[in-house]
Backbone bond lengths (Angstrom), bond angles and torsions (degrees), N, CA, C in turn:
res aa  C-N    CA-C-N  psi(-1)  N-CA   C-N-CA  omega(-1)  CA-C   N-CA-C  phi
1 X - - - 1.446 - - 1.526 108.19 -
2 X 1.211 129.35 -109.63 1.331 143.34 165.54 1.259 125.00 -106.52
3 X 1.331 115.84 163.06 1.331 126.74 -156.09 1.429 105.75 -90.73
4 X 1.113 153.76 156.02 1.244 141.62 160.71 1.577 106.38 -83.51
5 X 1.042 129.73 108.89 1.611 140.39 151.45 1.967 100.49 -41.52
6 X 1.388 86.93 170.81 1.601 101.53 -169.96 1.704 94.48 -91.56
7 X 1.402 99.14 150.88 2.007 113.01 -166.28 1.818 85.95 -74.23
8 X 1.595 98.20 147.63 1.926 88.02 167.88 1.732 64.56 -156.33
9 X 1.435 92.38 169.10 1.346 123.47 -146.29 1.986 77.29 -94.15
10 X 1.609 102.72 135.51 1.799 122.37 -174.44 1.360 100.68 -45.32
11 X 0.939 139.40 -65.99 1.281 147.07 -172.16 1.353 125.85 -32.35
12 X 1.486 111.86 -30.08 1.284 138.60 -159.11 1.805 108.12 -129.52
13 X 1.403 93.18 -12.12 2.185 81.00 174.84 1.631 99.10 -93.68
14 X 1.105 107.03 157.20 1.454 127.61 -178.38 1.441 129.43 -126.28
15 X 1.720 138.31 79.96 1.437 113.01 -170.02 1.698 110.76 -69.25
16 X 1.685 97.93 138.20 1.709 100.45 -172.96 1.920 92.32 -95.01
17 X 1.295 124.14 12.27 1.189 109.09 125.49 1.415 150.92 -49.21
18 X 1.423 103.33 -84.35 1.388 128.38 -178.97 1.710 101.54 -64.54
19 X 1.219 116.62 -7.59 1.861 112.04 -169.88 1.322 131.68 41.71
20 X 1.853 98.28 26.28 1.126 109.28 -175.39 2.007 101.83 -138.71
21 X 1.396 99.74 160.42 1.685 92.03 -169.55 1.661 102.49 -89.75
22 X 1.785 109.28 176.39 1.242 98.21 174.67 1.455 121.88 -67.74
23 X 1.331 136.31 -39.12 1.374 134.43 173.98 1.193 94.60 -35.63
24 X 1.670 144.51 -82.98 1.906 139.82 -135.23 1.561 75.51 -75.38
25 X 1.663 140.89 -17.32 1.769 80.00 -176.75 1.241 100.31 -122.07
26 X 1.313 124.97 21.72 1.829 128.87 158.16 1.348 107.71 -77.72
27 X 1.674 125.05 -48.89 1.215 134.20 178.88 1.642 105.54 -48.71
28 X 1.447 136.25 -39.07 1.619 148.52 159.59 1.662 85.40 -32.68
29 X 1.291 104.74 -73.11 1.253 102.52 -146.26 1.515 130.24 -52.29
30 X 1.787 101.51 -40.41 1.301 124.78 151.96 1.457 128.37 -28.55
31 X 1.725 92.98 -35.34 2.101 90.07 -151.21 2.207 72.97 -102.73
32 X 1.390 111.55 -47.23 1.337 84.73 -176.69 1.657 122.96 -123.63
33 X 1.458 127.18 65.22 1.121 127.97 -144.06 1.712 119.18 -65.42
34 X 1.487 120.94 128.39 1.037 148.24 160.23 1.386 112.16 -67.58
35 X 1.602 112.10 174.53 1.518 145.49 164.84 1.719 96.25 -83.02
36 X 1.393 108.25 157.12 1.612 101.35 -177.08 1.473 109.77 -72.33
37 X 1.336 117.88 -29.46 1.188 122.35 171.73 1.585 129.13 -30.46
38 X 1.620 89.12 -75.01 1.611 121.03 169.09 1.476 108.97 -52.42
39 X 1.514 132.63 -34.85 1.129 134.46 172.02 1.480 139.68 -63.14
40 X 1.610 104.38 -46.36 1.680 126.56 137.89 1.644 98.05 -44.27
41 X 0.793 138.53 -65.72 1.790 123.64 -156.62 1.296 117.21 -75.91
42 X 1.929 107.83 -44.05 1.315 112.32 177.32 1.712 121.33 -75.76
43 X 1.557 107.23 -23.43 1.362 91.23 -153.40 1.794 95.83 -121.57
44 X 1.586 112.10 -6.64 1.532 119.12 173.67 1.679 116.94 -118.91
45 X 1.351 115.98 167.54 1.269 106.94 139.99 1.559 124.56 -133.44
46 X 1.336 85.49 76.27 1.914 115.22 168.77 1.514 98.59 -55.40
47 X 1.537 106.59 -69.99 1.375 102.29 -159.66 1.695 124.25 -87.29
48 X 1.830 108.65 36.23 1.413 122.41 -176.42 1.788 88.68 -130.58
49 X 1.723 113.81 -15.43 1.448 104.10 -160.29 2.017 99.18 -123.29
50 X 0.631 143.38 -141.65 1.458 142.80 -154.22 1.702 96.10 -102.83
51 X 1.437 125.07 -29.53 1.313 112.73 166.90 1.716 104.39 90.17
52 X 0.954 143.68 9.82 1.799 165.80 -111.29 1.681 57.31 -121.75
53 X 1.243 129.78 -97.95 2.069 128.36 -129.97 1.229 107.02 -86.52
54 X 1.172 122.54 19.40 1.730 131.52 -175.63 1.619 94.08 -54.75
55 X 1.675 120.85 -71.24 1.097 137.74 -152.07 1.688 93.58 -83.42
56 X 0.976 127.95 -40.47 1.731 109.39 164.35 1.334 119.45 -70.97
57 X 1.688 118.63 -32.92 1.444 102.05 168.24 2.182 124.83 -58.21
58 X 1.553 88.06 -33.78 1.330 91.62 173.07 1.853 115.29 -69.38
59 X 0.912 117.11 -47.50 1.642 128.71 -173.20 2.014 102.32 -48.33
60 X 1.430 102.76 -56.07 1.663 124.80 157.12 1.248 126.42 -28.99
61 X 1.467 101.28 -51.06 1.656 103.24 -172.49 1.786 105.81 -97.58
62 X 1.528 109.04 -19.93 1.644 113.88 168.16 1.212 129.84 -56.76
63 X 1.527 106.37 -49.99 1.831 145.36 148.23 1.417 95.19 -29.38
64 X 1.248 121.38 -70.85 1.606 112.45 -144.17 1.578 110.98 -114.01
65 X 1.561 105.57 40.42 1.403 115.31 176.59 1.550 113.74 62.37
66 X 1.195 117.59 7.95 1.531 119.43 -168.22 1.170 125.59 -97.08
67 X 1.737 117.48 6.64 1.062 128.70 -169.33 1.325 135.42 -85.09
68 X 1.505 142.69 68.11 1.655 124.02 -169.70 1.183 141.47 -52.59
69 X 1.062 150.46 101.10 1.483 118.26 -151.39 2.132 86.68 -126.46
């Protein structure tokens, strides 16, 4: 699938997809939580842009109880 990129502290990763960092679109997830699916579609555009943080956005939201499946 994908590669795992190196861990950097939320605050500071950025998808150059979505043009938005991971905090604004985990914080989505928080206020209205999705399936990971629905979450890639609703709250990124991973799957319009190279798709690189798919597997850290998922690893993130597994980690931090945030995950629907």
């Amino acid at each position: 699938m994908f590669s795992k990129e190196p861990d950097l502290p939320l605050a500071t990763s950025y998808c150059l997809c979505s043009a938005m960092s991971y905090e604004k679109m985990l914080n989505k997830q928080k206020q209205n939580p999705l399936i990971f699916t629905e979450f890639i579609d609703q709250y990124t555009d991973c799957n319009r842009g190279c798709g690189s943080c798919i597997e850290n956005l998922y690893t993130y939201l597994s980690e931090n109880k945030l995950l629907i499946e």
